[in-house]
N, C-alpha and C positions, 0 to 999 in steps of 0.2 A: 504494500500500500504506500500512498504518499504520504512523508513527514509533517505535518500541521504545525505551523507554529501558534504560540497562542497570545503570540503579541503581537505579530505584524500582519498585515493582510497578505495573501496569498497572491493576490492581484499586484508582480509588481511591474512597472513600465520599462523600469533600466535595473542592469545587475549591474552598475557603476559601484566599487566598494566606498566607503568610507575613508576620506583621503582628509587628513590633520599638514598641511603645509606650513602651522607652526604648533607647537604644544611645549609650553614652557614651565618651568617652576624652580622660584627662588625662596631658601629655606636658609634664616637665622634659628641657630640653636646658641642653648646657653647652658651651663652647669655640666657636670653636677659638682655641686658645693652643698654640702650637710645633708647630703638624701636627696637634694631639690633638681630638677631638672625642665628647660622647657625648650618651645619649640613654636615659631610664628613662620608661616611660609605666601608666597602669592604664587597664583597660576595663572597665566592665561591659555588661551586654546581655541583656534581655526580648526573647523569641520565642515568640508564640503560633500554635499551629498549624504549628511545626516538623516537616517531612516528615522521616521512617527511610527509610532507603535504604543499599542496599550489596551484599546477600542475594540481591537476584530472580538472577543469575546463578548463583548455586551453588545455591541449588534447583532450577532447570530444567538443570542437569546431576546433580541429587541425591546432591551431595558434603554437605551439609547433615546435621547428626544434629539438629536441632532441628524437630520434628513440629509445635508451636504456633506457630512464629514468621509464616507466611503470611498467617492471618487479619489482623494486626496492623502488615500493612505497610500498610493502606491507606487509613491516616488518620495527622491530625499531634497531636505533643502541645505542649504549652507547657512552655519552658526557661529557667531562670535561669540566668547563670554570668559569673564574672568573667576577666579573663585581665589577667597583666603582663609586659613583658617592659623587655630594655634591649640596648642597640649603642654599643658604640664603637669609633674610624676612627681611621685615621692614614694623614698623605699625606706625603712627601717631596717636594714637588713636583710634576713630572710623572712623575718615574722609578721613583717608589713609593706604593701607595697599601693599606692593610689593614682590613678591616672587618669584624666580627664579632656578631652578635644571636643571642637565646634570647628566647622565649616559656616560660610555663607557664600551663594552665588546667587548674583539677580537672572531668574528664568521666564523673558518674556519673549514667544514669537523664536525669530531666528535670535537675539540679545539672551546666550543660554550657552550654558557648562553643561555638558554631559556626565555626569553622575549618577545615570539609571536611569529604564524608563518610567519612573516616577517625577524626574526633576526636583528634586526639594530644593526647596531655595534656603533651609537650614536643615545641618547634620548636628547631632550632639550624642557622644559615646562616653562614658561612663567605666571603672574598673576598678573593683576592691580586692585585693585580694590579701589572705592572712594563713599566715604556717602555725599551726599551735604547738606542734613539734614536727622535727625535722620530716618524718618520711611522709605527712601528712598534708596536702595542697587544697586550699579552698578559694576560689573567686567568684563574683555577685559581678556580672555585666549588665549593662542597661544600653539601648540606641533606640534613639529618637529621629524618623525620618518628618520633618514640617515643613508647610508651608510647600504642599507637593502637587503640580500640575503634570499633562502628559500633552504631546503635541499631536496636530494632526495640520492638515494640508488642506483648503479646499476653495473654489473661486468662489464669488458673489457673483459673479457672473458668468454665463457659460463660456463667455469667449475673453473674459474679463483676465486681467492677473492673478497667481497666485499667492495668497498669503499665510502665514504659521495661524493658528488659533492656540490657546492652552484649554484644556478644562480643567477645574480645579480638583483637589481627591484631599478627602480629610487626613489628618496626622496620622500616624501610626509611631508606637512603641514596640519594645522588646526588653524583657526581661529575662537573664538565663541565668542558671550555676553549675560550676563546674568544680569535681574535685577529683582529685587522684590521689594514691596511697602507691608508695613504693617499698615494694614485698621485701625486694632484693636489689640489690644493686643492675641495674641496666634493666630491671623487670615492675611493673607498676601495671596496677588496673584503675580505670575513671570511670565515673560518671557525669554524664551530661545532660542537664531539663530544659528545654528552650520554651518559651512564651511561656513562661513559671506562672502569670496571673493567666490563661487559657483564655485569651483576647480574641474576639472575633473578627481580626482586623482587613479587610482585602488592601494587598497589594498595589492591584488596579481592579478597576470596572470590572467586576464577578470574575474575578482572581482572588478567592479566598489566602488566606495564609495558615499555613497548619495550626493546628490547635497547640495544648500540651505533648511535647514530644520528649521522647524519655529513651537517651542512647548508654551503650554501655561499651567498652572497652578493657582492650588487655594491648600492653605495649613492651616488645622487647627491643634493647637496644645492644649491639654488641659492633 
């Protein structure tokens, strides 16, 4: 059978790849001094013939109020945008360690940073993590995808030019924990719970996101 993808439309006009003729990024770091560590960086980034995607699912279940947007999935446009973000750490040693980052890129039309096809126009991650003794590892992540639109393509007129549209898609979270215990040396088993509050968040437009997910591990290293 044919491959379906479930973000872009199938209909496409040109197999032109994704072509970045600049993508840059410039990062001050500082530390560490006393545990503390951080990190401020800017990016810019040219994308010609950026693919819209996000949509073909909520049309073929015709949750969609947008009649022009179909024609328009199926070509790419070209995007400018810059994005900046910063993080900063703190360790205690082994029995403490804290980390924290935020992104921001303004995502309007072709004016857009590629960061998924959600676009948020802010990221924010989150990371606790604490050793109670040595062979024993515990961390509590959090990410915040906000202020998240997806693009699509379509004229006002039939013969008219084309232009970017965004629609908008509410915030979404994640919550997760992870810990591992090492038996032996080079030998450790984990646990891992993703979306720990069981959020019923979608992605995009009737792209649910999995619920409570509950992974286990075994890790050897030699």
């Amino acid at each position: 059978g044919r491959d379906v993808s479930l973000y872009t439309s199938p209909l496409v006009l040109s197999g032109r790849p994704v072509y970045s003729p600049f993508d840059g990024k410039v990062k001050l770091g500082f530390g560490p001094f006393a545990g503390f560590r951080g990190e401020l960086w800017f990016g810019y980034r040219f994308a010609n013939h950026q693919r819209t995607g996000g949509l073909y699912p909520a049309m073929l279940n015709g949750s969609l109020p947008y009649a022009d947007f179909l024609q328009g999935m199926a070509d790419g446009y070209n995007s400018h945008g810059y994005s900046a973000g910063i993080r900063l750490a703190y360790n205690y040693g082994r029995y403490f360690s804290l980390s924290a980052g935020a992104t921001y890129q303004p995502q309007k039309g072709k004016n857009s940073y590629w960061n998924g096809w959600d676009l948020p126009k802010a990221t924010v991650d989150a990371s606790l993590g604490v050793n109670p003794w040595k062979p024993l590892h515990l961390r509590l992540d959090y990410n915040l995808r906000a202020c998240r639109s997806t693009a699509y393509m379509t004229q006002l007129q039939a013969d008219g030019p084309w232009s970017v549209r965004n629609v908008r898609l509410d915030n979404i979270s994640d919550l997760g924990f992870h810990a591992a215990y090492d038996i032996l040396p080079g030998l450790s088993v984990s646990l891992d719970l993703e979306n720990l509050l069981n959020r019923n968040d979608e992605l995009l437009p009737d792209l649910p996101m999995p619920g409570l997910t509950i992974l286990g591990g075994v890790c050897y290293r030699f």
